[in-house]
SEZAVEX-681603 format. One record per atom (N, C-alpha, C): residue in one letter; residue number from 1; atom name; z, x, y. Coordinates in nm, 3 decimals, decimal comma, padded with zeros to 5 digits, always signed. Example, Ala and Ser with C-alpha at 12.3 -4.5 7.8 and 13.67 -1.06 7.14 Angstrom:
<atoms>
{"a"; 1; "N"; {+00,780; +01,319; -00,569}}
{"a"; 1; "CA"; {+00,780; +01,230; -00,450}}
{"a"; 1; "C"; {+00,780; +01,320; -00,330}}
{"s"; 2; "N"; {+00,708; +01,285; -00,225}}
{"s"; 2; "CA"; {+00,714; +01,367; -00,106}}
{"s"; 2; "C"; {+00,787; +01,290; +00,003}}
</atoms>
This chain:
<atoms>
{"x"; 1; "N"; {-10,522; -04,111; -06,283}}
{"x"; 1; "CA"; {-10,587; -04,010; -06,202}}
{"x"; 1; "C"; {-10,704; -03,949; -06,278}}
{"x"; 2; "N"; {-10,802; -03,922; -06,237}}
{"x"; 2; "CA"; {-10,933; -03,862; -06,262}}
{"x"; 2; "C"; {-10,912; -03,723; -06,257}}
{"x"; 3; "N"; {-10,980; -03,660; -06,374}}
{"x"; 3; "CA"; {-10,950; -03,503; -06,394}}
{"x"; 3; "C"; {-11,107; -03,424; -06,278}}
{"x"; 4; "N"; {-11,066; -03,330; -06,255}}
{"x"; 4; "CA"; {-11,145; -03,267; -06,211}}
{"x"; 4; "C"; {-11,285; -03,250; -06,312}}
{"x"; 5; "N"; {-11,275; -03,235; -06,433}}
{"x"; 5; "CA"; {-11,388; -03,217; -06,536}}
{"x"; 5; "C"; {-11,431; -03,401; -06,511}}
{"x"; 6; "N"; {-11,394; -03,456; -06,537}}
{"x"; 6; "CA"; {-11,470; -03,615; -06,507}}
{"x"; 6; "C"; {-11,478; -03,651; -06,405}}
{"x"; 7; "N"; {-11,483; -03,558; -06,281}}
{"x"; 7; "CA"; {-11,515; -03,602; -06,204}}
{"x"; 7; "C"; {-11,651; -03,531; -06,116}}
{"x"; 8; "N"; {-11,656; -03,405; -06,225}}
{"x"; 8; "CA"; {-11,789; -03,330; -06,197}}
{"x"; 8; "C"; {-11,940; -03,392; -06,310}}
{"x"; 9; "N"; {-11,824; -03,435; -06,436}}
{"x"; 9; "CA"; {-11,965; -03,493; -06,540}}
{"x"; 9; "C"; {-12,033; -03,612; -06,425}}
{"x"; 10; "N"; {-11,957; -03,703; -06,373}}
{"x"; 10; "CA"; {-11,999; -03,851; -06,347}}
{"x"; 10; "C"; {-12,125; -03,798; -06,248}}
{"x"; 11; "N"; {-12,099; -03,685; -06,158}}
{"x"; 11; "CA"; {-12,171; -03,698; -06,081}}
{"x"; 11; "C"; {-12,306; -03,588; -06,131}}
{"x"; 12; "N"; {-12,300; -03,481; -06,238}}
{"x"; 12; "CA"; {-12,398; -03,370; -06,226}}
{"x"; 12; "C"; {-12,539; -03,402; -06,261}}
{"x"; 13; "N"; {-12,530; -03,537; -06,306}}
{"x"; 13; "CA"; {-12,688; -03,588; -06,311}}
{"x"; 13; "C"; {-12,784; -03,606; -06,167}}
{"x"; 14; "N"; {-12,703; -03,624; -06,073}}
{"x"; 14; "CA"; {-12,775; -03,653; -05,944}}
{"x"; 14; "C"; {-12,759; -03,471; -05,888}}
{"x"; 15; "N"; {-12,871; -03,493; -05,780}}
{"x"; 15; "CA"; {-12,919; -03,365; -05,746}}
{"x"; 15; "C"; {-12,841; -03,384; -05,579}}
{"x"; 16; "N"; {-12,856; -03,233; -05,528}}
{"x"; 16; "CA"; {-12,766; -03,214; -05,399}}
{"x"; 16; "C"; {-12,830; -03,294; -05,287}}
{"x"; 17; "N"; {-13,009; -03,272; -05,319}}
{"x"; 17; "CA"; {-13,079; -03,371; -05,250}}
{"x"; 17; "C"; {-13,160; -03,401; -05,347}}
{"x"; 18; "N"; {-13,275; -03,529; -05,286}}
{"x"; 18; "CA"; {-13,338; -03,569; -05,364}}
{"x"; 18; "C"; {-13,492; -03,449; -05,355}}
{"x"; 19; "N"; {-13,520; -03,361; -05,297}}
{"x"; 19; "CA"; {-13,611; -03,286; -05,333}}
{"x"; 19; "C"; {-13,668; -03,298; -05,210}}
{"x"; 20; "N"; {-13,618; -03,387; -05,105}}
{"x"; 20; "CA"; {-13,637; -03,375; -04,972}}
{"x"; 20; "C"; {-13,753; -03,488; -04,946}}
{"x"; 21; "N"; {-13,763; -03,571; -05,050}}
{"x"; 21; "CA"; {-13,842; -03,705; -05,062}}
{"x"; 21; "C"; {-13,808; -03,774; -04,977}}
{"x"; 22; "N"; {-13,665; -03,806; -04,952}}
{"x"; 22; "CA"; {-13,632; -03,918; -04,826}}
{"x"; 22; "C"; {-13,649; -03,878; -04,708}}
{"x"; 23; "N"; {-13,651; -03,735; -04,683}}
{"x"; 23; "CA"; {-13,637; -03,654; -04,539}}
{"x"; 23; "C"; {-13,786; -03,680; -04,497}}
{"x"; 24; "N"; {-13,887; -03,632; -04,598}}
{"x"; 24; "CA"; {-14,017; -03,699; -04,587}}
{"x"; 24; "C"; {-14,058; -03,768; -04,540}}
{"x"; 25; "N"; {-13,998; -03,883; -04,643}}
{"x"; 25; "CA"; {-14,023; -04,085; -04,630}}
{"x"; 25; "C"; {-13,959; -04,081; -04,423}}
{"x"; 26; "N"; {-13,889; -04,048; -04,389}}
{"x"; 26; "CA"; {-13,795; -04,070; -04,284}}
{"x"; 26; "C"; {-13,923; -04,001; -04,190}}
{"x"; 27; "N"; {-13,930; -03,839; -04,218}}
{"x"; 27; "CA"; {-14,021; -03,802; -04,097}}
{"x"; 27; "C"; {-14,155; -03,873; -04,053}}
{"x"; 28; "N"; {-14,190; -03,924; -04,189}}
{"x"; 28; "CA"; {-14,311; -04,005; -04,171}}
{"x"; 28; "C"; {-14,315; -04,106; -04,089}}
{"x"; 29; "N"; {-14,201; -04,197; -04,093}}
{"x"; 29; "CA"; {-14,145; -04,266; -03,993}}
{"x"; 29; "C"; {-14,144; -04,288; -03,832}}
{"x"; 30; "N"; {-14,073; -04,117; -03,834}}
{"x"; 30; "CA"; {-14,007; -04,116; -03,677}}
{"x"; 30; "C"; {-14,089; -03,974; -03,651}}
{"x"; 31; "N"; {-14,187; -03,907; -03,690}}
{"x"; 31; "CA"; {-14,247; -03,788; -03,663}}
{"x"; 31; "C"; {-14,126; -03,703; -03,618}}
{"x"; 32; "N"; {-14,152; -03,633; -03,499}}
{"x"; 32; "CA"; {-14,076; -03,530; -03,435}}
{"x"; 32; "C"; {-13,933; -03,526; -03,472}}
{"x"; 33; "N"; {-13,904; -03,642; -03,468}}
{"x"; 33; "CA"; {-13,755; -03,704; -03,446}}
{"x"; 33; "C"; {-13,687; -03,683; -03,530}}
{"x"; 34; "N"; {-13,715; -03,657; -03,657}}
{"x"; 34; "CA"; {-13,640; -03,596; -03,781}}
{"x"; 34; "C"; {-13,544; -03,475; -03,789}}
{"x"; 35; "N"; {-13,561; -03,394; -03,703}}
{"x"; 35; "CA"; {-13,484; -03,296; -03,648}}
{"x"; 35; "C"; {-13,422; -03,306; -03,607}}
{"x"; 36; "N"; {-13,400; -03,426; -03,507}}
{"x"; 36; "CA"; {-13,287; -03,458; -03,425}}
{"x"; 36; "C"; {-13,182; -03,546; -03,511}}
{"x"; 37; "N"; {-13,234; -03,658; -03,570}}
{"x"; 37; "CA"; {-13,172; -03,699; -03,709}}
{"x"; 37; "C"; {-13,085; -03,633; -03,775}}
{"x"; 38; "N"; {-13,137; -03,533; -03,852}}
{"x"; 38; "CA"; {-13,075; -03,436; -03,926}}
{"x"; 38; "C"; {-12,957; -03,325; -03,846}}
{"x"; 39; "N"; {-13,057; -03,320; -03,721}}
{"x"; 39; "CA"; {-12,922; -03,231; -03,660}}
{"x"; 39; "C"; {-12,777; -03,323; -03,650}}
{"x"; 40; "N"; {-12,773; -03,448; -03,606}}
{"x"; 40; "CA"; {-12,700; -03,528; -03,539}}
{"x"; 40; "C"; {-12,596; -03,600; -03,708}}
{"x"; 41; "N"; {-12,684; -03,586; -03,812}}
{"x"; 41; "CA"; {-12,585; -03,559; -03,959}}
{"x"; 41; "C"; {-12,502; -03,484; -03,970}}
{"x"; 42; "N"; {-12,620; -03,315; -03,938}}
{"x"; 42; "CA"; {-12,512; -03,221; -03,945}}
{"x"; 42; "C"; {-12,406; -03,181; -03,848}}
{"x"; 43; "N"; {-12,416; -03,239; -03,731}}
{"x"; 43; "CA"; {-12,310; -03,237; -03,602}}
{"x"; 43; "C"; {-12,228; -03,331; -03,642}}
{"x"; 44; "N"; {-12,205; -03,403; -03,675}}
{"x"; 44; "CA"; {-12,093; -03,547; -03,730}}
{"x"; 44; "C"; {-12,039; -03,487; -03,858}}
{"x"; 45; "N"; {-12,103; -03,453; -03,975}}
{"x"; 45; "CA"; {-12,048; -03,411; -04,053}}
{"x"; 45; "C"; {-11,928; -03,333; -04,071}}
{"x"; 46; "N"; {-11,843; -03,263; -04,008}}
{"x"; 46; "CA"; {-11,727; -03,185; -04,036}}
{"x"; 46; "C"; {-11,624; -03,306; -03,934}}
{"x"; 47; "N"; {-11,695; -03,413; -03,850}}
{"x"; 47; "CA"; {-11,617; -03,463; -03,794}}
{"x"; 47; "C"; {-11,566; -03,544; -03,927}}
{"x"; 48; "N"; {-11,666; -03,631; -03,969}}
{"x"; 48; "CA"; {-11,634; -03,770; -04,090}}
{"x"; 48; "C"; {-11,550; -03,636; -04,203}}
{"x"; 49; "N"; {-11,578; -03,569; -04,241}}
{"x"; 49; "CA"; {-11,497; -03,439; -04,342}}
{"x"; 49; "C"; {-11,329; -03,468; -04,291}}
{"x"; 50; "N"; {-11,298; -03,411; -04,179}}
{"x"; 50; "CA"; {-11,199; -03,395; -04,128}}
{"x"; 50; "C"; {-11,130; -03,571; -04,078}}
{"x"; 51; "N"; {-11,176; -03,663; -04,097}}
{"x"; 51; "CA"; {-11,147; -03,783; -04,087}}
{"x"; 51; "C"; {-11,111; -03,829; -04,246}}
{"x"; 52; "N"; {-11,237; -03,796; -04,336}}
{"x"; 52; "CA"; {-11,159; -03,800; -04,492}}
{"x"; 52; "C"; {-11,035; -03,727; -04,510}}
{"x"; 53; "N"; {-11,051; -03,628; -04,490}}
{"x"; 53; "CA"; {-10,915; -03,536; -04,512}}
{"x"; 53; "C"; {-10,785; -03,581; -04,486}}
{"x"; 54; "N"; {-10,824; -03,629; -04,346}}
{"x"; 54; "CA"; {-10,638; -03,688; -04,275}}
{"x"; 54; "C"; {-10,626; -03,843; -04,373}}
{"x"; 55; "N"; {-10,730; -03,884; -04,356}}
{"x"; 55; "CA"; {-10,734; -04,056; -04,484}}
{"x"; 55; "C"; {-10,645; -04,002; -04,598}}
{"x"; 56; "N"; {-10,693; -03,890; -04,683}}
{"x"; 56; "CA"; {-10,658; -03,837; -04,773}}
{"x"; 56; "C"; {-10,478; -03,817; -04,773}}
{"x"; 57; "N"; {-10,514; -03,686; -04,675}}
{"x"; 57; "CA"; {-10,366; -03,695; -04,616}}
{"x"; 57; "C"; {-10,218; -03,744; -04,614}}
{"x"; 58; "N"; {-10,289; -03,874; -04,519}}
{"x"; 58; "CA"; {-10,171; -03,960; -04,488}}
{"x"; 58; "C"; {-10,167; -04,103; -04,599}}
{"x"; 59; "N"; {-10,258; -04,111; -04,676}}
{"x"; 59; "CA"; {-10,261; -04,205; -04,788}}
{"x"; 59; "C"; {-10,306; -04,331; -04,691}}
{"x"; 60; "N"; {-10,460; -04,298; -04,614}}
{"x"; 60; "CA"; {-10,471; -04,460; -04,555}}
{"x"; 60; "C"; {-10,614; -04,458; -04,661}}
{"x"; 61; "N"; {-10,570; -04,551; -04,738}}
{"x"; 61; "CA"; {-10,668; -04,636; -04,781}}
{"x"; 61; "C"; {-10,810; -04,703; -04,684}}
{"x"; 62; "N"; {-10,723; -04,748; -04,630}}
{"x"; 62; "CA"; {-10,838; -04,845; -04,492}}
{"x"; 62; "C"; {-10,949; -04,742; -04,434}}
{"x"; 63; "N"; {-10,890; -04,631; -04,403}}
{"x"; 63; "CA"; {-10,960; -04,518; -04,317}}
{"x"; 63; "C"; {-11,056; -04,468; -04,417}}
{"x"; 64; "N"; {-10,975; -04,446; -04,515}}
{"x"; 64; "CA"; {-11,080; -04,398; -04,617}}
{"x"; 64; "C"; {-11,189; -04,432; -04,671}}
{"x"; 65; "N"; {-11,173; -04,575; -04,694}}
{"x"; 65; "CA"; {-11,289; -04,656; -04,713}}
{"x"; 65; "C"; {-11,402; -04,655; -04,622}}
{"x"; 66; "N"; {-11,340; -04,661; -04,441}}
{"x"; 66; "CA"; {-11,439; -04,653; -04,338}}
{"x"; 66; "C"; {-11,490; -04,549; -04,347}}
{"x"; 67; "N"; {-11,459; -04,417; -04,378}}
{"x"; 67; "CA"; {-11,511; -04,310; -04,323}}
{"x"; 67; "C"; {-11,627; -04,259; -04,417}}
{"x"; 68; "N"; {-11,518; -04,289; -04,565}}
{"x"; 68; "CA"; {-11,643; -04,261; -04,680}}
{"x"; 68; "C"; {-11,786; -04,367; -04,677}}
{"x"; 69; "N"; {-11,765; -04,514; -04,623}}
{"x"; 69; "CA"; {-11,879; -04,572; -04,606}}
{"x"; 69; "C"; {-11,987; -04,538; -04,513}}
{"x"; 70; "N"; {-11,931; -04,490; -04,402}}
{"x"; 70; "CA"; {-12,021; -04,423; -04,293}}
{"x"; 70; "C"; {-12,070; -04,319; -04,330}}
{"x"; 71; "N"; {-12,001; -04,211; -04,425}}
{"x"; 71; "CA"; {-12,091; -04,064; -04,454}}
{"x"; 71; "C"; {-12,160; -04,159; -04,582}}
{"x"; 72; "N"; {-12,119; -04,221; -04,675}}
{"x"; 72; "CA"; {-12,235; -04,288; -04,775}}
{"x"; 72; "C"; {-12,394; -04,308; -04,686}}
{"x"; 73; "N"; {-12,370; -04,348; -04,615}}
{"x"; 73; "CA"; {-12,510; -04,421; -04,589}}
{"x"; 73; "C"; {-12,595; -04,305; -04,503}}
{"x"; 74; "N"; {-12,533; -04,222; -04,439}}
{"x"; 74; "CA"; {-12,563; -04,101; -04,393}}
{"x"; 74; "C"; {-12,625; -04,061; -04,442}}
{"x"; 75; "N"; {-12,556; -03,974; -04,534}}
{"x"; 75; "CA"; {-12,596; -03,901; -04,668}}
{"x"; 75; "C"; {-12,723; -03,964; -04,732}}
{"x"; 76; "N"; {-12,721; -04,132; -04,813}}
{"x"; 76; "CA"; {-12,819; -04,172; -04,890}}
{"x"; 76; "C"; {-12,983; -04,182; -04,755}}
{"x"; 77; "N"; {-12,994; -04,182; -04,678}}
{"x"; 77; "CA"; {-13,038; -04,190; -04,539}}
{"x"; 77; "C"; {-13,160; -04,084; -04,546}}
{"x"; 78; "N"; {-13,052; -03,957; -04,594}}
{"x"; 78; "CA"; {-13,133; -03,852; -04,568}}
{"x"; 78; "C"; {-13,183; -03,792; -04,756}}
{"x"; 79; "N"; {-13,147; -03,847; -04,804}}
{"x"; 79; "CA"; {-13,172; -03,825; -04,932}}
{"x"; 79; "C"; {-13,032; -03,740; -05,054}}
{"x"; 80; "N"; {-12,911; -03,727; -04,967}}
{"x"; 80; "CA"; {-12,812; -03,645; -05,050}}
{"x"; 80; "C"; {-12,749; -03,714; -05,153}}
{"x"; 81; "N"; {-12,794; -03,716; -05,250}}
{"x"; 81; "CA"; {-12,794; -03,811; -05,337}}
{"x"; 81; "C"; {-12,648; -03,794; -05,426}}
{"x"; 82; "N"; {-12,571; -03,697; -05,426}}
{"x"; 82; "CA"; {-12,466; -03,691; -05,521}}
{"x"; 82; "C"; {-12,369; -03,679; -05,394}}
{"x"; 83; "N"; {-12,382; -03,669; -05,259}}
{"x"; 83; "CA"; {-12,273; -03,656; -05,148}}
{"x"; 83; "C"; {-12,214; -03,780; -05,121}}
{"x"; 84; "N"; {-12,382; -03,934; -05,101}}
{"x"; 84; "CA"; {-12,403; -04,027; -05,125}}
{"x"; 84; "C"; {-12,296; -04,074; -05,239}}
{"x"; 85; "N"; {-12,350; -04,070; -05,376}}
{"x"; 85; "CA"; {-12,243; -04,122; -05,495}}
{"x"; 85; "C"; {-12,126; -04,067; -05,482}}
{"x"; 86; "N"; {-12,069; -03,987; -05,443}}
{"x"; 86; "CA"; {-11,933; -03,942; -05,425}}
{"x"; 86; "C"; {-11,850; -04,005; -05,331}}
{"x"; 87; "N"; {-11,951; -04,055; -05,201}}
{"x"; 87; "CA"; {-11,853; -04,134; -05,107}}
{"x"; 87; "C"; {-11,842; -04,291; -05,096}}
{"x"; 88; "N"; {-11,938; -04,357; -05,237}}
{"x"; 88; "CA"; {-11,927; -04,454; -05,285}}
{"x"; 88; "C"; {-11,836; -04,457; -05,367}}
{"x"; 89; "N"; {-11,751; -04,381; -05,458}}
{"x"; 89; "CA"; {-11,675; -04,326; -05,504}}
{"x"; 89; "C"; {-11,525; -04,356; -05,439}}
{"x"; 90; "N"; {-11,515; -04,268; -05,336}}
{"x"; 90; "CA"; {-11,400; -04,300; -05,277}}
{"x"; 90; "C"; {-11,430; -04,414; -05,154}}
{"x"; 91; "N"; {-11,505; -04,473; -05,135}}
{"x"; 91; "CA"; {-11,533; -04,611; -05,064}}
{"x"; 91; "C"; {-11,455; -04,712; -05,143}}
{"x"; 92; "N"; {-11,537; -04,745; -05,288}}
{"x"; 92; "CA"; {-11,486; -04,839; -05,398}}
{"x"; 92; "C"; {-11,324; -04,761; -05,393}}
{"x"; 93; "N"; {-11,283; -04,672; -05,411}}
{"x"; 93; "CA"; {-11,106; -04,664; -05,408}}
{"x"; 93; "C"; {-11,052; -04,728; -05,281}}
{"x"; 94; "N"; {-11,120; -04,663; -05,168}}
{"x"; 94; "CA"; {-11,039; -04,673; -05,031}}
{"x"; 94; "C"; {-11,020; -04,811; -05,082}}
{"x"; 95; "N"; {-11,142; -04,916; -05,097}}
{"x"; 95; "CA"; {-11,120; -05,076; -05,042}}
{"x"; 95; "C"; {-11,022; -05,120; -05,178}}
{"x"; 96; "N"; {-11,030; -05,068; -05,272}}
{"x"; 96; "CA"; {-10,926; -05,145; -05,352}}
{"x"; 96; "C"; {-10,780; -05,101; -05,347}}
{"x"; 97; "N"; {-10,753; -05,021; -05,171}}
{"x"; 97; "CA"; {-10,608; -04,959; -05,178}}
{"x"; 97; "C"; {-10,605; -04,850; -05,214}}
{"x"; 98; "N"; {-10,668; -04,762; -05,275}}
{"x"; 98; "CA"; {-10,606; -04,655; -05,359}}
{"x"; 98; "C"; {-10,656; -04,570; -05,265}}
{"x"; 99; "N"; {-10,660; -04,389; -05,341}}
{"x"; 99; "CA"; {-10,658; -04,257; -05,294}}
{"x"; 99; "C"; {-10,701; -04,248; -05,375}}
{"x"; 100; "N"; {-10,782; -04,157; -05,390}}
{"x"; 100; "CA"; {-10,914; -04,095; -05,468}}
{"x"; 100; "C"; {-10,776; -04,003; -05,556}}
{"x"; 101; "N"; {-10,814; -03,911; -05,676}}
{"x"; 101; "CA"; {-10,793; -03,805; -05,703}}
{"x"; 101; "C"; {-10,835; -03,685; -05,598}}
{"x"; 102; "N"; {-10,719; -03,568; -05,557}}
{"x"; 102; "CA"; {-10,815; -03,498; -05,472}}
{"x"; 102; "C"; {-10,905; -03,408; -05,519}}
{"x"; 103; "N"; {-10,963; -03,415; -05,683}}
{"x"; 103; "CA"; {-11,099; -03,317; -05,760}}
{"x"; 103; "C"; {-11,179; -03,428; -05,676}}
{"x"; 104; "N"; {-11,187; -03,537; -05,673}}
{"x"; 104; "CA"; {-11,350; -03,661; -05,563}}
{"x"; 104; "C"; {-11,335; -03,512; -05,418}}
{"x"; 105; "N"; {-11,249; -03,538; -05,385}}
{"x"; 105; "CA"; {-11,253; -03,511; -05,209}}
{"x"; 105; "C"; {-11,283; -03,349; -05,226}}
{"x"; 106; "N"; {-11,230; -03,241; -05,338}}
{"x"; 106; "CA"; {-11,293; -03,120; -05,340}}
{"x"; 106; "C"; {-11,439; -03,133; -05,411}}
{"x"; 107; "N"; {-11,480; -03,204; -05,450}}
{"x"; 107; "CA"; {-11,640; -03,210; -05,507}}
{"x"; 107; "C"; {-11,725; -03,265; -05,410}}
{"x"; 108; "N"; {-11,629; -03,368; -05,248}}
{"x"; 108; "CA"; {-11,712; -03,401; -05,201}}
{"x"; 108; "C"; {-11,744; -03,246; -05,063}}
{"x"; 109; "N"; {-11,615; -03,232; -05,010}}
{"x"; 109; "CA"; {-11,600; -03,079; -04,942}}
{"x"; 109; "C"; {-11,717; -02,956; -05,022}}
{"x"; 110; "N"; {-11,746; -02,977; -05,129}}
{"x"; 110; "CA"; {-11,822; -02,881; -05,222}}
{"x"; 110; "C"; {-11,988; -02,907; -05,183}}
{"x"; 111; "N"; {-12,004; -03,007; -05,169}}
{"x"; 111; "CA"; {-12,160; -03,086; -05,137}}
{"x"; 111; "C"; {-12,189; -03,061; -05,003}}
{"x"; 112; "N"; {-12,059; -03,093; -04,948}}
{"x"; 112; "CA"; {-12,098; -03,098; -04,758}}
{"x"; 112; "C"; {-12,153; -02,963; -04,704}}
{"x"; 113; "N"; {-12,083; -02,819; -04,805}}
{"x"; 113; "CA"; {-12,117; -02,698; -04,767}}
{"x"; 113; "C"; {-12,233; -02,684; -04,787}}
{"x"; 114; "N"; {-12,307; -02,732; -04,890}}
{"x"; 114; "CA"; {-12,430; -02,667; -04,913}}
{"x"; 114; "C"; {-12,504; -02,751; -04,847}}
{"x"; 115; "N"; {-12,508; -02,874; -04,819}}
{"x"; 115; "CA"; {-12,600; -02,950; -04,737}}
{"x"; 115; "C"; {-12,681; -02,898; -04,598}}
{"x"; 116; "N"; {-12,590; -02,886; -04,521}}
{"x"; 116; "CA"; {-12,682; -02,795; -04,421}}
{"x"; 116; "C"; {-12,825; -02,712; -04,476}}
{"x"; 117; "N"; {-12,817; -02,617; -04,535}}
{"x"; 117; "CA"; {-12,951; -02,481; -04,586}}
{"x"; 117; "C"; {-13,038; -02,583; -04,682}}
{"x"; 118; "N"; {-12,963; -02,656; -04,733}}
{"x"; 118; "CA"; {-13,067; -02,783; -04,823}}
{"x"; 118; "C"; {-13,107; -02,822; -04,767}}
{"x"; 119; "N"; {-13,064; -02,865; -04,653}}
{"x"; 119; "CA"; {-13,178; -03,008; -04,581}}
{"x"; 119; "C"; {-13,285; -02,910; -04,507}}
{"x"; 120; "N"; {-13,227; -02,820; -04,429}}
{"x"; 120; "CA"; {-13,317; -02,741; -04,355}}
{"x"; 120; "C"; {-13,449; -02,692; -04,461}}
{"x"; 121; "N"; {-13,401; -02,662; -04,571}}
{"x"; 121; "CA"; {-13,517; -02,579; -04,634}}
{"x"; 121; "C"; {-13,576; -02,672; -04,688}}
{"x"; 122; "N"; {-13,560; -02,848; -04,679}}
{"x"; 122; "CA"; {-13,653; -02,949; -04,755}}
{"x"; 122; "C"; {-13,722; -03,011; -04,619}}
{"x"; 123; "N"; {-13,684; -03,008; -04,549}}
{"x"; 123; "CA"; {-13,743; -03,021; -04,433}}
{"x"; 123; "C"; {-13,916; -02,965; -04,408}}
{"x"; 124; "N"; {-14,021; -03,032; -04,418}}
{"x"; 124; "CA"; {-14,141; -03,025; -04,433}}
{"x"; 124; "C"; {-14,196; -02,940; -04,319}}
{"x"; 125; "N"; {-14,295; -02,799; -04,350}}
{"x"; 125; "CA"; {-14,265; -02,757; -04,209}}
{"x"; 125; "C"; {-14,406; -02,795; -04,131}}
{"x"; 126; "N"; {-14,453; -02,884; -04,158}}
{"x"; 126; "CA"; {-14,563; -02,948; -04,031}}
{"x"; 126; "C"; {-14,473; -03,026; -03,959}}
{"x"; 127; "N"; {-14,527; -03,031; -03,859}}
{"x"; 127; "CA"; {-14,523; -03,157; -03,748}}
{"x"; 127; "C"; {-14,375; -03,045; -03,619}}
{"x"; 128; "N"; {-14,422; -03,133; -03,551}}
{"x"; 128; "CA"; {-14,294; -03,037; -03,462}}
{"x"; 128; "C"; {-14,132; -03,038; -03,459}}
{"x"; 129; "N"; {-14,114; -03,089; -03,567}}
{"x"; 129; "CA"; {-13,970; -03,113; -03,634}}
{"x"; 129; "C"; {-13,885; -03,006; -03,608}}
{"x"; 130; "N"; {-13,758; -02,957; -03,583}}
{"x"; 130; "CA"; {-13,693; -02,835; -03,588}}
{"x"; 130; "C"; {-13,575; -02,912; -03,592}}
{"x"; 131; "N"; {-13,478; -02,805; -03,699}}
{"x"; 131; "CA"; {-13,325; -02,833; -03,743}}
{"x"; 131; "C"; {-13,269; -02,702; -03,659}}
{"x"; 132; "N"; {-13,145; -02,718; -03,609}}
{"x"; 132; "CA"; {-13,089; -02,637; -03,576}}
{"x"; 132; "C"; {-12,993; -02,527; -03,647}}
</atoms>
């Protein structure tokens, strides 16, 4: 089992976001639409949370793997770069069978809170973009 202290070193090199570089790279992309993007992260988000949790829970490996792979790519998507490595984290456990330590799943619950006011405040304020 992974201690809570090694499981905050592995990750404190990566930042909560990347400085809002990908949100950027993305709006540049899809103009307006970035708002809706981001809203539609942060509307899913407590769903995939509460889907880790019961994974956690009930010890399904399988679930766990799915759910943490779907918020992985989410997350790396929009630039959350240590929410990202954390659910690669318990992805690589889910698929090899296992259960994370639950210090992964409170460090990842720890990221998800602050994400919301992060993304909003990296969020570039030209163009007609709006987060909810």
């Amino acid at each position: 089992m992974e201690t809570r202290n090694a499981i905050t070193n592995d990750f404190d090199h990566l930042s909560l976001l990347d400085g809002g570089h990908k949100i950027g790279q993305l709006q540049a992309e899809v103009g307006g639409q970035i708002g809706e993007i981001i809203n539609t992260f942060l509307d899913t988000l407590p769903r995939r949370l509460r889907a880790l949790n019961r994974a956690y829970a009930d010890r399904d490996a399988s679930l766990l793997y799915i759910e943490a792979h779907k918020l992985k790519g989410a997350a790396a998507m929009l630039g959350a770069e240590r929410l990202s490595a954390i659910c690669l984290r318990m992805e690589q456990i889910g698929k090899a069978g296992g259960i994370p330590d639950e210090a992964l799943l409170r460090a990842m619950k720890s990221d998800a809170r602050l994400i919301p006011d992060a993304m909003k405040q990296s969020l570039p304020k030209s163009g007609n973009a709006s987060v909810a």
